[in-house]
Structure formats: structure tokens, C-alpha cells
N, C-alpha and C positions, 0 to 999 in steps of 0.2 A: 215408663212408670214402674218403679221399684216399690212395693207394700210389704210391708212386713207388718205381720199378725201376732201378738202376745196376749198372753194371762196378766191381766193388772189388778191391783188393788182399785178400790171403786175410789180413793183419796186422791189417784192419778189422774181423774177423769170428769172432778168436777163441772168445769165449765159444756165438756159434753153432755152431760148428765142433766143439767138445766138448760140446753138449750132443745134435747130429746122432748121433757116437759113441757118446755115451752108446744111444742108442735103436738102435744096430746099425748105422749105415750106416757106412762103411769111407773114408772122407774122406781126400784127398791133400792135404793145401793146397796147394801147389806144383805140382801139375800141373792149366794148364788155366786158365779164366779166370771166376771169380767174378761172380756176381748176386748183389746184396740188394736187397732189398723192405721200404723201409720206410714204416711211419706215424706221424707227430706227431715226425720225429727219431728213433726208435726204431726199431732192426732186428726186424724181424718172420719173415723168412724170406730164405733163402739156396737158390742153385742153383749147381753148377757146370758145364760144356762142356769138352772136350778132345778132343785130334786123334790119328789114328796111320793112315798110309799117306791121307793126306788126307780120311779120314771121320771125324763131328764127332760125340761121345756125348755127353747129358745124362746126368749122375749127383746122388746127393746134392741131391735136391730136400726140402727142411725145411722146414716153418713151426711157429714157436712154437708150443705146444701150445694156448694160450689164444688166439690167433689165425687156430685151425684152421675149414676153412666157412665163408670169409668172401669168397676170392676171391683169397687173396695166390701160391697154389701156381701157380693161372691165370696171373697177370699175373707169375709168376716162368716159365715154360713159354712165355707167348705169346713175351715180351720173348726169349728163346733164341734161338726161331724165328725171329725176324727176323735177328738177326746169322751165320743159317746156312742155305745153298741146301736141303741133307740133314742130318737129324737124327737119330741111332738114340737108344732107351733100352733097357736091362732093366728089367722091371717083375714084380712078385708077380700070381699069374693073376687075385686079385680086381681090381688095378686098370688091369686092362685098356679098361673099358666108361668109364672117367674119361679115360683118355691118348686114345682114341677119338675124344670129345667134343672135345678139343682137337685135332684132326686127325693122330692118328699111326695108323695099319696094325699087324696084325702080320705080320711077315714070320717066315718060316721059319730065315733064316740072317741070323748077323752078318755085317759084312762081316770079311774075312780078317784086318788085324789089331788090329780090337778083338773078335771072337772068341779071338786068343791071349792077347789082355791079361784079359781075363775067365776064359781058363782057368787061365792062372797064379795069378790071385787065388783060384781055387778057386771064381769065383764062378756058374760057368755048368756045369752046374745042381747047388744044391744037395741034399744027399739029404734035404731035411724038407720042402720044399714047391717048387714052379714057378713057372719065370719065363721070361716070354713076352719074347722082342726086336721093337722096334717101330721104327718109321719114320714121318718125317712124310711129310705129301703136299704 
């Protein structure tokens, strides 16, 4: 398995970007800066980063469903890391012990304002299950 990870315009990524949708996640295309992850020419998976009051969030991390367990989510997460000093996510509480694995904490608090961006979207916390905010090291 050969992935190679790039910076793409979100106009690249369409059809990912609505099938992310489709499965619940809440995707901006326009804000923020785009990863895919592809193999053989084919996009496999997508991540995005964005900024507010200079702290950097990963959102919207996707991999094709047929290309799920293979290592694309990884090299979508590591490749982040590298283009940022701090990195926060929200994550659902089972996939804590995975972000883990990849070097994130969790921390008690977002930072000030992507905590208000998260409350505006309604997305911090919802009432059907929990979600832990995390940090890399």
C-alpha cells in the first residue's frame, strides 16, 4: 500500500466531502485547509485543520469506507501534525485510545475560541453521546 498525503483545494474533494456528510460529519469546505490521502490516483481519505485566535483544530477526518484499517486515517493525522506546533480535536469517547496512539492527550478544556466555535455549532457536547477534546504532544 503506497498513500501519499497532500494539501488540496476543497473543489478537489467534492464527492468526498458529501459522502463525509452523508455519515454525519458537519464539513465547511471553505474553511481551513484540506488533506487527501490517496492510492493508485484515487482519493481514499480526507482531513481538514483550521484556525481561530491562533490554535489549530483537526476536523472531518474520512476514509472511504472500503479503505477503512489500512492506515490511511494514520497518515491523514500524522501528515496534520507535521504542518502544526498544537493540534486540538473533538473526538466520540470510544476513539480516544486510537487519537492516543497517535500522540494526542486529553485535555479538559478547548482552547477559548474554538470552544465558542464548537458551541455555536451546537457541537460541544451533544446530548446522545461524549466527546472528549484532545491535543497533540
Amino acid at each position: 500500500m503506497s498513500i501519499h498525503v497532500e494539501i488540496v483545494d476543497a473543489s478537489a474533494i467534492g464527492e468526498q466531502i458529501a459522502a463525509l456528510r452523508e455519515e454525519g460529519l458537519g464539513a465547511e469546505p471553505m474553511d481551513g485547509e484540506w488533506l487527501a490521502a490517496s492510492e493508485s490516483g484515487a482519493i481514499v481519505g480526507v482531513a481538514r485543520t483550521f484556525e481561530r485566535d491562533g490554535d489549530w483544530m483537526l476536523e472531518d477526518v474520512w476514509v472511504e469506507p472500503s479503505s477503512r484499517n489500512r492506515g490511511i486515517g494514520r497518515a491523514l493525522v500524522t501528515e496534520a501534525k507535521k504542518h502544526r506546533a498544537a493540534l486540538w480535536l473533538i473526538c466520540d469517547e470510544e476513539m480516544v485510545s486510537y487519537y492516543e496512539r497517535l500522540g494526542f492527550i486529553a485535555e479538559p478544556d478547548l482552547p477559548k475560541g474554538l470552544s465558542a466555535l464548537n458551541s455555536a455549532k451546537g457541537y460541544w457536547q451533544p446530548p446522545d453521546h461524549i466527546h472528549i477534546a484532545m491535543r497533540s504532544r
